[in-house]
C-alpha positions as CSV (number, residue, x, y, z in Angstrom):
1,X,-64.3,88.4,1.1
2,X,-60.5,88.6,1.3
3,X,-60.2,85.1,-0.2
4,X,-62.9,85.5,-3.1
5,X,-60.6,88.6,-3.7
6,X,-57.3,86.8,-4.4
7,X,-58.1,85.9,-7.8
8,X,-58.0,83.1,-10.1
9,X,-56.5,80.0,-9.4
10,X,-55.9,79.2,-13.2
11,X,-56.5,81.1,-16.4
12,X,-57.7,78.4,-19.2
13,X,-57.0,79.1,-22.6
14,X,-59.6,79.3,-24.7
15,X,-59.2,76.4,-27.0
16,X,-58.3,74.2,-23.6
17,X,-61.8,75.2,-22.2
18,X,-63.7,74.8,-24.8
19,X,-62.0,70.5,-25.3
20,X,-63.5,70.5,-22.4
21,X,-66.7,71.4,-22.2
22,X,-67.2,69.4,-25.5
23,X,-66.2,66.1,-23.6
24,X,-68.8,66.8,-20.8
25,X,-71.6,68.4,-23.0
26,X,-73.7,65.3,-23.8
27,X,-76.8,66.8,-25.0
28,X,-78.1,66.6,-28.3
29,X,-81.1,68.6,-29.9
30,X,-82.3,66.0,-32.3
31,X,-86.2,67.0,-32.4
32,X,-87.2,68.1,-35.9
33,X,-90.0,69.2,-37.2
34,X,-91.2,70.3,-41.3
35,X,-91.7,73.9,-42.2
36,X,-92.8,75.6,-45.2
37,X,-90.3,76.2,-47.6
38,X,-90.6,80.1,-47.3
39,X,-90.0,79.4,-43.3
40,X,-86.8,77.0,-43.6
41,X,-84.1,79.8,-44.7
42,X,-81.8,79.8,-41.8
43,X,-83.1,77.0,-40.1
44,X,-80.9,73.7,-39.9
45,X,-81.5,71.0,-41.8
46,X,-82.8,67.8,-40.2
47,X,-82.2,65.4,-42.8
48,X,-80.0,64.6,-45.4
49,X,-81.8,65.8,-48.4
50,X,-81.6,63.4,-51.9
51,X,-81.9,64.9,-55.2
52,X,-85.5,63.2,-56.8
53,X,-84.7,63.3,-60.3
54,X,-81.9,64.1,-62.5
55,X,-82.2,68.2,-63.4
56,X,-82.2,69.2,-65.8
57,X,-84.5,66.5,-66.2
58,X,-83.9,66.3,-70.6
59,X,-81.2,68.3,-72.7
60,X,-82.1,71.7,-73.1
61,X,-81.0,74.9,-75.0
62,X,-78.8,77.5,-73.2
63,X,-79.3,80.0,-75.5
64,X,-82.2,82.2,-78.1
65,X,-80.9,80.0,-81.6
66,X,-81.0,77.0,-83.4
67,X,-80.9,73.3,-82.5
68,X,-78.2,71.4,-85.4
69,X,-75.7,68.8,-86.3
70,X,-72.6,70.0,-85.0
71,X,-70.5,68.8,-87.6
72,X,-73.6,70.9,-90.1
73,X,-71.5,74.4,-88.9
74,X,-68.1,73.4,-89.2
75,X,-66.0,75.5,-92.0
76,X,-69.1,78.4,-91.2
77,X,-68.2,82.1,-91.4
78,X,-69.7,85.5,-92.0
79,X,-67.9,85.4,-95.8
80,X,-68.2,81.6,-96.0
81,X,-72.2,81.4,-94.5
82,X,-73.8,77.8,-94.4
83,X,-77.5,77.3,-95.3
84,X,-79.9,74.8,-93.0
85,X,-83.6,73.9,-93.5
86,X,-85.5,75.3,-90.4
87,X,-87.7,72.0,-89.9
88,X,-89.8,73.2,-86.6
89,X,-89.8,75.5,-83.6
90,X,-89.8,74.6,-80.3
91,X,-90.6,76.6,-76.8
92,X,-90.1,76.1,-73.2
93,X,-92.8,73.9,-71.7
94,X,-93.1,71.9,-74.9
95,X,-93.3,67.8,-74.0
96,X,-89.7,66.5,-75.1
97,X,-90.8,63.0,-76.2
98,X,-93.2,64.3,-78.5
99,X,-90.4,66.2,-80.4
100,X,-89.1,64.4,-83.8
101,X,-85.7,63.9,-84.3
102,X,-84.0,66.5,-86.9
103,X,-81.5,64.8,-89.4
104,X,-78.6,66.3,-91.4
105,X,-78.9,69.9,-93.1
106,X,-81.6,70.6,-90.8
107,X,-82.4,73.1,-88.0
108,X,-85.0,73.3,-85.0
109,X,-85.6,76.7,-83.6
110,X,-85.8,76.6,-79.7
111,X,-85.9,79.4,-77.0
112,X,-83.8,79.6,-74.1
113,X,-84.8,76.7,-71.5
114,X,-86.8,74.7,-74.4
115,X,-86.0,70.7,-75.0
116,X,-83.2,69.6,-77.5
117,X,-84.8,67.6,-79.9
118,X,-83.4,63.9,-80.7
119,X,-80.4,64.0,-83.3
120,X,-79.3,67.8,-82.4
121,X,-75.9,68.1,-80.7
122,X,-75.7,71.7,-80.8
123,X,-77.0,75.0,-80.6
124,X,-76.3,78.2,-82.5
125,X,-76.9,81.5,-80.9
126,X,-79.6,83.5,-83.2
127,X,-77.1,86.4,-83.5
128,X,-74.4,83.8,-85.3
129,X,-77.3,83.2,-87.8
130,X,-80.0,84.9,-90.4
131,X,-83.3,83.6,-90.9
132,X,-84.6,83.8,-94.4
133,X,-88.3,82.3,-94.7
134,X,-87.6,78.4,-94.1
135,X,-84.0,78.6,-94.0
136,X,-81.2,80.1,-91.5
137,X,-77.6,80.9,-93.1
138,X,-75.0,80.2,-90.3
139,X,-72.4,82.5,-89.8
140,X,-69.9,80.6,-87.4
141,X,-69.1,77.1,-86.0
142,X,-70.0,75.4,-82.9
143,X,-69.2,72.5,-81.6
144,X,-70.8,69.3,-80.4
145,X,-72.4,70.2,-76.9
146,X,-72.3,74.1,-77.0
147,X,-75.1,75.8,-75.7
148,X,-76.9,72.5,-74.5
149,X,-77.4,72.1,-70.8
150,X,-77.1,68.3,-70.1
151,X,-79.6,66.4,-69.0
152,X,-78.3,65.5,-64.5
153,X,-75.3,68.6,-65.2
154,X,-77.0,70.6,-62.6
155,X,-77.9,67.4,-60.0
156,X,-78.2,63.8,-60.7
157,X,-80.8,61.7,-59.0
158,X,-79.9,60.7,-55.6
159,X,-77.0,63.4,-55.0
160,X,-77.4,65.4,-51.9
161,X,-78.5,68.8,-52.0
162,X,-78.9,69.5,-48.6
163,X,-77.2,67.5,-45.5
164,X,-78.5,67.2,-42.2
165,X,-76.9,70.1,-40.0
166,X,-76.6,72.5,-42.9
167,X,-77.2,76.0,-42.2
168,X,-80.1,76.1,-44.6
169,X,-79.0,79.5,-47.4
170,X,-81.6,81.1,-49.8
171,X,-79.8,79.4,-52.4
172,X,-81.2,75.9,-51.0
173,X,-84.9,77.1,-50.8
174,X,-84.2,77.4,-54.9
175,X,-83.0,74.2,-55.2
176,X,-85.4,72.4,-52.7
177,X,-87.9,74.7,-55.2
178,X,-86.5,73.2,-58.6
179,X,-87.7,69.8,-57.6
180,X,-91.4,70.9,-56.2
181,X,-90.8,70.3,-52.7
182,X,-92.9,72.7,-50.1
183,X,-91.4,71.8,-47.0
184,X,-88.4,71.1,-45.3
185,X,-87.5,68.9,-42.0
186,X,-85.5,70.8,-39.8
187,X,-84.4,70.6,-36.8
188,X,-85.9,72.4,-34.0
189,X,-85.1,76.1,-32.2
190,X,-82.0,75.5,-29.6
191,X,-84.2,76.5,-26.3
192,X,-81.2,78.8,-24.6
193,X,-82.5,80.3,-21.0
194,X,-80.8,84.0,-19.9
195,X,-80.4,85.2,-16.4
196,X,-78.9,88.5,-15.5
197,X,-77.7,88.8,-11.6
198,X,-77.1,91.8,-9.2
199,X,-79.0,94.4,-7.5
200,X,-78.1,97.0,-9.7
201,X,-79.7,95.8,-12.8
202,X,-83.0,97.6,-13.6
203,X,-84.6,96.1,-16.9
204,X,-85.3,98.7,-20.2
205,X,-88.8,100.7,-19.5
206,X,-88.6,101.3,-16.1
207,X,-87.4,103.7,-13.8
208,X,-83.8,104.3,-12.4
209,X,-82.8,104.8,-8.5
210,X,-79.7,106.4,-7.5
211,X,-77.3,103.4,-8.4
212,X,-78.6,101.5,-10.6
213,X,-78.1,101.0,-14.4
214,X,-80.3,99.3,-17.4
215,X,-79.7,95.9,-18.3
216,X,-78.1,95.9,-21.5
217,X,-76.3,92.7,-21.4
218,X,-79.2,90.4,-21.4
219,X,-81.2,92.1,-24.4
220,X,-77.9,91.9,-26.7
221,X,-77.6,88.5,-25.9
222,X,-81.3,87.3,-26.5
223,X,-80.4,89.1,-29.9
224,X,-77.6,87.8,-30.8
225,X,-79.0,83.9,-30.0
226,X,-81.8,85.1,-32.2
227,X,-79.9,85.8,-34.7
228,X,-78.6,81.9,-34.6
229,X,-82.3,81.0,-35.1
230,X,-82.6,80.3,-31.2
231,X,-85.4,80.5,-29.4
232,X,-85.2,82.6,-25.7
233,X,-86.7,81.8,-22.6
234,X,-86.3,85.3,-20.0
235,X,-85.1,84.5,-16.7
236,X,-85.5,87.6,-15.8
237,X,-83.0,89.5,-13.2
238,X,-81.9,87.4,-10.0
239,X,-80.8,90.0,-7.0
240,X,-77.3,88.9,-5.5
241,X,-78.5,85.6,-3.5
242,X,-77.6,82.7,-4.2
243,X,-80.6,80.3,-3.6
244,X,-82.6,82.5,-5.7
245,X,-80.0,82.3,-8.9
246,X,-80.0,78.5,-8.0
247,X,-83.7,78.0,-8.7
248,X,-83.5,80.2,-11.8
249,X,-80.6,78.0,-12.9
250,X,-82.8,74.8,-12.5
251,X,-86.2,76.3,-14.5
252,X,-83.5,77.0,-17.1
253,X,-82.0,73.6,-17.2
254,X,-85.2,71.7,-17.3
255,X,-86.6,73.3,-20.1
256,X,-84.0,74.7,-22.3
257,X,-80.9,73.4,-24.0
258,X,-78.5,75.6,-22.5
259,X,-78.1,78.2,-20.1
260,X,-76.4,81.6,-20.3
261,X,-76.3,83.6,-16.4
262,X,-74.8,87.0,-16.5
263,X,-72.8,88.8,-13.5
264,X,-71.9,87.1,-10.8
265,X,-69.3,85.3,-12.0
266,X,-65.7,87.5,-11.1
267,X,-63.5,86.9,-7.6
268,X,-65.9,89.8,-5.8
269,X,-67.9,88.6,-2.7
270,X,-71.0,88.7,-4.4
271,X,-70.0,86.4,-7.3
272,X,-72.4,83.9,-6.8
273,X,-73.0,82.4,-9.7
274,X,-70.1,79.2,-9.4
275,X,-70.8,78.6,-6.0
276,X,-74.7,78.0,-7.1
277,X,-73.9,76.0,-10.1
278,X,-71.4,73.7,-8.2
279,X,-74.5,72.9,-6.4
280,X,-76.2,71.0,-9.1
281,X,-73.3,70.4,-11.8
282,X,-69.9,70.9,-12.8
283,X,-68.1,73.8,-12.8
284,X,-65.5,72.4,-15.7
285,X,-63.7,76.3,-16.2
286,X,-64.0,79.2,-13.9
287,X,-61.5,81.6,-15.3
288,X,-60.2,82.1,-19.0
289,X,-56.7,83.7,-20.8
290,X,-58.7,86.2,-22.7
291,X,-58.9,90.0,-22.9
292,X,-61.7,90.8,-22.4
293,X,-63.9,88.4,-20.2
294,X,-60.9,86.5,-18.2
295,X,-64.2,85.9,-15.6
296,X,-65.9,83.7,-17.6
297,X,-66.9,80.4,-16.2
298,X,-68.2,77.0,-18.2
299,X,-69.9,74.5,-16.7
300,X,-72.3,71.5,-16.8
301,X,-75.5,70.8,-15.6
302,X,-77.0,67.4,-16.4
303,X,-75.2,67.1,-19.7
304,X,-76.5,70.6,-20.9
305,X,-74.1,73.7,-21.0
306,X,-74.3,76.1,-18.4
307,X,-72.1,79.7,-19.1
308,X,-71.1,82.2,-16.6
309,X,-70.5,85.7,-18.8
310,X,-69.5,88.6,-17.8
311,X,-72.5,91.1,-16.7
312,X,-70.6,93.9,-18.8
313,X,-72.0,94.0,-22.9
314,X,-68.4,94.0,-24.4
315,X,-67.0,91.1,-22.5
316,X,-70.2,89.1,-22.4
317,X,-70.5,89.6,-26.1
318,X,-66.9,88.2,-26.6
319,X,-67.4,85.5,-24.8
320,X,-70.8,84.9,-26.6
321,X,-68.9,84.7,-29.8
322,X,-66.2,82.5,-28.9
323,X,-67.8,80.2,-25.8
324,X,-71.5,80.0,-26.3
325,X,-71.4,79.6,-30.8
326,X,-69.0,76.8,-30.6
327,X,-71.5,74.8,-28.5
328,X,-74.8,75.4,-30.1
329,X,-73.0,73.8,-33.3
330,X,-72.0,71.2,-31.1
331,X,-74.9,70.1,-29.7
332,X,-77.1,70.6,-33.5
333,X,-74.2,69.6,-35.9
334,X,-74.1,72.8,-37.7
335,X,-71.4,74.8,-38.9
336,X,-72.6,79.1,-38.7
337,X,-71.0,81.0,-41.6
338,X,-67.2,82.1,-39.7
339,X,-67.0,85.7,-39.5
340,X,-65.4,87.3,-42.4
341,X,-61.8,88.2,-42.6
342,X,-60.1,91.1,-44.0
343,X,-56.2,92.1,-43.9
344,X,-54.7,95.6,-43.2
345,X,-51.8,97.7,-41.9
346,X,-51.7,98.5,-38.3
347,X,-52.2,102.7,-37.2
348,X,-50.2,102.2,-34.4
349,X,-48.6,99.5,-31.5
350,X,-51.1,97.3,-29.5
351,X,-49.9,95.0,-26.8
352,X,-51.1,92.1,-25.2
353,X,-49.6,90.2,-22.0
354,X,-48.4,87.0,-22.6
355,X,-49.9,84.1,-22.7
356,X,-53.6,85.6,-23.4
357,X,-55.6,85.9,-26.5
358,X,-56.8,89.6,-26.6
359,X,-59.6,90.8,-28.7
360,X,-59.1,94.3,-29.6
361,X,-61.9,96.1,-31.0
362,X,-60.8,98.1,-34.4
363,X,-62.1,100.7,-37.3
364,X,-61.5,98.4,-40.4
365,X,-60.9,101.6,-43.0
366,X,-60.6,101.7,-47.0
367,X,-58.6,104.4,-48.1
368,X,-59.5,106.0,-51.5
369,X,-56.7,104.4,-52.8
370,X,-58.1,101.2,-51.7
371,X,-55.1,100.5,-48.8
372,X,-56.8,98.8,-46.0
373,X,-56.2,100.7,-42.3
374,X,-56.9,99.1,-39.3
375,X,-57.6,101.6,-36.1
376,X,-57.2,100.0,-32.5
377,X,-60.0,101.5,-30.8
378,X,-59.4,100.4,-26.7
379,X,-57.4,98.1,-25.5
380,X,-59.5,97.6,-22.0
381,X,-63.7,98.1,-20.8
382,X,-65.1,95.6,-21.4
383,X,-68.3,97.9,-20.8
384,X,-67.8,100.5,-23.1
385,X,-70.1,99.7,-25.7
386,X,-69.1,102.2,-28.1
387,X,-66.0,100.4,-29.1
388,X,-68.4,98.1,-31.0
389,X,-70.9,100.8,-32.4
390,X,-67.7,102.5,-33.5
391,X,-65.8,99.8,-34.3
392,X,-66.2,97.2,-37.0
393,X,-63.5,94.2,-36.6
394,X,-61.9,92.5,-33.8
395,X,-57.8,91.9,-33.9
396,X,-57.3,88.6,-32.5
397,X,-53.7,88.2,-30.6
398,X,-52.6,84.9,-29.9
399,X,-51.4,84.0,-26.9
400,X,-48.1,83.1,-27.6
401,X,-48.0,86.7,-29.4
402,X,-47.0,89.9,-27.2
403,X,-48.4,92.3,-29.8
404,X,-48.0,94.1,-33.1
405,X,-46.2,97.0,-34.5
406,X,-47.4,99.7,-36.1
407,X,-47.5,99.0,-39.7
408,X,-47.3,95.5,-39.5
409,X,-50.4,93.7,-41.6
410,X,-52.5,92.1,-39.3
411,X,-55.5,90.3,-40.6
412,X,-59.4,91.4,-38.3
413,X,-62.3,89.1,-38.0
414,X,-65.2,91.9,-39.2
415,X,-68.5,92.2,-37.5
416,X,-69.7,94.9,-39.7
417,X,-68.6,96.5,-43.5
418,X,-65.6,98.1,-43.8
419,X,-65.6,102.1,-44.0
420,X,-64.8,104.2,-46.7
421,X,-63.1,107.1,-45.7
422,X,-65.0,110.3,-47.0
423,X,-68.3,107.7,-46.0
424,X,-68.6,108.3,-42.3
425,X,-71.0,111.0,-40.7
């Protein structure tokens, strides 16, 4: 015990461990599969996705108004009106090529989204003209193109709309919609296996002995991956023994992508967890420079990533965000949406030792006047769970930074919306 007690050998900063893992990671999740289109939205696309047909697919109005000549409206004004033959009407839906073509001194009525027909460079919007019986008066120029959505302005045939690896957005259904499709190929779920360790753990639902605690760790995390679009295989809760977190570790690795264990991975004597994995793969980083979560561990197991988190929600949840994200878009290829950033001035002093990267948890506040505040809630627990039900934003400190001063603008990666001051209960 008094040398699993002595501590780390090396701290690894964060962007050093995670080089490496990315050079020993060797797995891939290349399996696809097609969904319904109402299904795909925040899947990852398996192919890259090619525009069929140039869309709009024919020239069509912008705008309620008039299909002319350009050249018809110029010198047109309210005092100085030109008059145009109204020669035909045309609506959405209506089959372009059996449209005639309009000549000179003449107009075409059309509705918003309804074909341009042949000769017509132009449209006038119907409150820049007055129809009376078969002729309009035009009160105002326009200009050759105005109003007229192209024909290919939106997407031309063969242009991607969708590449392979692309988080797939709402906004993509509506495109993959706008040419007919009903599926998509995507990729399929990252398979990530969880296992909590130590004797304490009890799991949500049952009942509580002197000593123990709930799990909360291991539900946050299944979350969280789910939230990715994972899918979660339970490991359930290994007691403090070593061959028994070593055949949990093994189900994991044979049947999911990557492994996340739990506890058991700090100096203590009952920190199991590397001394089991080393068993089977490669321990690549067994200690990091960050606050919180320093005990993390990374390793390898048959080309498949195998993380040793902290067992307390804070930490593990850290470590979730900055270890376990990077390699689920290495292994698929996609890019998540990076949280968004915000800037503010500092309440007060926070510190941070040299040479780590600290995540402090913050209140990310708007004051009426709209000046951005930014509360440091704790700077250490890396179980105290309010700090993030509290809290909204995380102040990153660099390593080779020893702090800020209060009042200094610091900029905070937010987790959730800012809060207006006179909004909180």
């Amino acid at each position: 015990m008094r040398e699993r007690m002595r501590g780390f050998r090396e701290l690894v900063r964060l962007d050093e461990a995670l080089e490496r893992l990315r050079r020993k990671v060797t797995h891939r999740i290349a399996d696809s599969e097609y969904v319904s289109l109402q299904s795909a939205c925040g899947r990852i696309c398996g192919e890259d996705l090619y525009a069929p047909w140039d869309y709009p697919p024919y020239g069509r109005s912008a705008v309620d108004g008039y299909a002319v000549i350009a050249e018809d409206t110029f010198g047109a004004s309210p005092t100085n009106p030109i008059k145009l033959r109204v020669v035909a009407e045309i609506e959405a839906g209506m089959d372009p090529s059996k449209i005639p073509e309009m000549g000179r001194g003449e107009a075409v009525e059309v509705l918003t989204g309804a074909p341009i027909p042949r000769g017509a460079t132009a449209v006038i919007p119907a409150e820049e003209a007055e129809r009376r019986g078969g002729e309009i008066e035009v009160h105002g120029e326009v200009y050759p193109g105005q109003n007229i959505s192209k024909k290919g302005e939106d997407f031309k045939a063969g242009e991607a709309i969708i590449h392979r690896g692309e988080l797939i957005k709402p906004w993509h259904i509506g495109v993959a919609a706008t040419f007919g499709m009903r599926e998509l190929k995507v990729l399929r779920k990252p398979r990530a296996a969880l296992l909590s360790t130590g004797n304490e753990l009890v799991e949500p639902g049952e009942g509580l002995r002197p000593g123990q605690i709930y799990n909360s760790t291991k539900p946050m995390l299944a979350s969280a991956l789910r939230s990715l679009g994972c899918s979660v295989v339970d490991l359930g809760t290994s007691r403090d023994d070593p061959d028994e977190i070593l055949a949990k570790m093994i189900e994991g690795v044979r049947g999911c992508d990557l492994v996340i264990v739990t506890g058991g991975t700090s100096i203590g004597a009952r920190d199991l967890v590397p001394e089991a994995v080393s068993k089977i793969g490669e321990v690549v980083v067994h200690g990091l420079a960050i606050r919180p979560g320093k005990t993390a561990g990374l390793a390898v197991i048959d080309g498949k990533p195998v993380y040793m988190l902290s067992g307390f929600p804070v930490a593990s949840l850290i470590q979730f965000w900055k270890l376990v994200i990077p390699a689920i878009e290495h292994m698929t290829g996609c890019r998540f949406d990076p949280a968004p950033r915000i800037r503010g001035r500092l309440v007060r002093r926070v510190a941070s030792p040299p040479g780590i990267r600290s995540f402090i948890r913050v209140r990310v506040l708007e004051a009426r006047g709209g000046e951005i505040i930014i509360e440091p809630l704790r700077l250490t627990g890396s179980g105290v769970l309010s700090t993030l039900t509290l809290g909204n934003g995380l102040l990153v400190i660099p390593e080779e930074v020893e702090g800020y001063e209060e009042g200094e603008a610091v900029d905070v990666e937010l987790f959730s919306p800012v809060i207006r001051l006179g909004d909180e209960t």
